[in-house]
N, C-alpha and C positions, 0 to 999 in steps of 0.2 A: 768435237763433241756437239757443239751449240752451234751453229750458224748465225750471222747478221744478216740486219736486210742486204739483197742482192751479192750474199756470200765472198763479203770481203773480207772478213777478220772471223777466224773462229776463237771462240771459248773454252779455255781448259782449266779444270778443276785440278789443284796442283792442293797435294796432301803431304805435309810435312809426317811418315809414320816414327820416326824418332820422338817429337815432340807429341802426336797422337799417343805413343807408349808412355811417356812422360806424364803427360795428365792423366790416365790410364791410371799406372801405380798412382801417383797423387790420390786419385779421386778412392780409388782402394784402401791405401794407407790413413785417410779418416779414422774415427774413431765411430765405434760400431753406434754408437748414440747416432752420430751423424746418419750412417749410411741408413739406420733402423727409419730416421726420418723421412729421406728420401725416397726409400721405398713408401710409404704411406702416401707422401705425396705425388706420387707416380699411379697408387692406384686411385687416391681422390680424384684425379685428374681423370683416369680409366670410367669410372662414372660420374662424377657430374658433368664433363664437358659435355657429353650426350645426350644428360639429360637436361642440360641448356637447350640443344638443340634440339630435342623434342621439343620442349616447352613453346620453343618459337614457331617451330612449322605447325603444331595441333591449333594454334589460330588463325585466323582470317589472314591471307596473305597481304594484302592492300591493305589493311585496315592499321590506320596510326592506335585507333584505341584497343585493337587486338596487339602488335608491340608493345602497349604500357602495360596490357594486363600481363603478359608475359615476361615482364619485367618488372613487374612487381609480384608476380610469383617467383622469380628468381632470386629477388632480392629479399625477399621474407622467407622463402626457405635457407637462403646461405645466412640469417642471421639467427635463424632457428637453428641452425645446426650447429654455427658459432658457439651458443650458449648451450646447445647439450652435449659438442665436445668437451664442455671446461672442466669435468670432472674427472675424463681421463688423460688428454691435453693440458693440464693446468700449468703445466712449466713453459708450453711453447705455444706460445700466443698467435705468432708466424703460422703454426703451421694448422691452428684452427681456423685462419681465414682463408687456406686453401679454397675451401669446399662454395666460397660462395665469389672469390674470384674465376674459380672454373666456371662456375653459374654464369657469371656476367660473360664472359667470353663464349660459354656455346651459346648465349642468347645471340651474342652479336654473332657470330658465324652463322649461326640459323639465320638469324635477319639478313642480312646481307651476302650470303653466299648461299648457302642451301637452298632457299626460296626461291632464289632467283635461276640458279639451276631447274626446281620442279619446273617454276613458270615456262622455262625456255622448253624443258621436254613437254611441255603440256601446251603449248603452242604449236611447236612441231609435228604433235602425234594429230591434235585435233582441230 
């Protein structure tokens, strides 16, 4: 499947589907409280890592003081959001900081991966 350099040793992803099925029902067999969670945190993650990563690439690429300001909009809207989920949230504190750990993390992904991607096609093209 994978190669090494000068194709000495290949790489194979070896999947246990027993134990795959096993955590399978496990993660199934939760209690609907649970899985009701997990889906929200699936979709928090659905939009704010994104819009982390907006936040970071609408700034100055080079610019250190364009990464703080995009990082302090990230970090003030995940704690804006923190405290207007706590009304509907109030029991799971966990899963009200979702929204501004996704934040931090598409910032960093914009920062250090996205951008540097545009940069390279915007080198190449021009």
């Amino acid at each position: 499947m994978f190669w090494n350099k000068n194709n000495r040793k290949r790489f194979k992803l070896n999947i246990n589907k027993k134990q795959a099925e096993k955590e399978y029902e496990e993660y199934l067999n939760q209690p609907p409280e649970v899985l009701e969670n997990l889906k929200k945190c699936k979709i928090f993650m659905a939009i704010y890592i994104p819009l982390g990563v907006l936040l970071s690439v609408a700034f100055e690429f080079k610019s250190i003081v364009g990464s703080l300001v995009s990082f302090g909009i990230c970090l003030s809207l995940g704690i804006a959001i923190f405290f207007s989920l706590k009304k509907e949230y109030s029991d799971n504190w966990k899963l009200r900081l979702v929204p501004l750990i996704c934040l931090s993390v598409g910032q960093v992904i914009g920062l250090f991966c996205i951008q540097k991607i545009i940069l390279i096609i915007l080198n190449v093209t021009g």
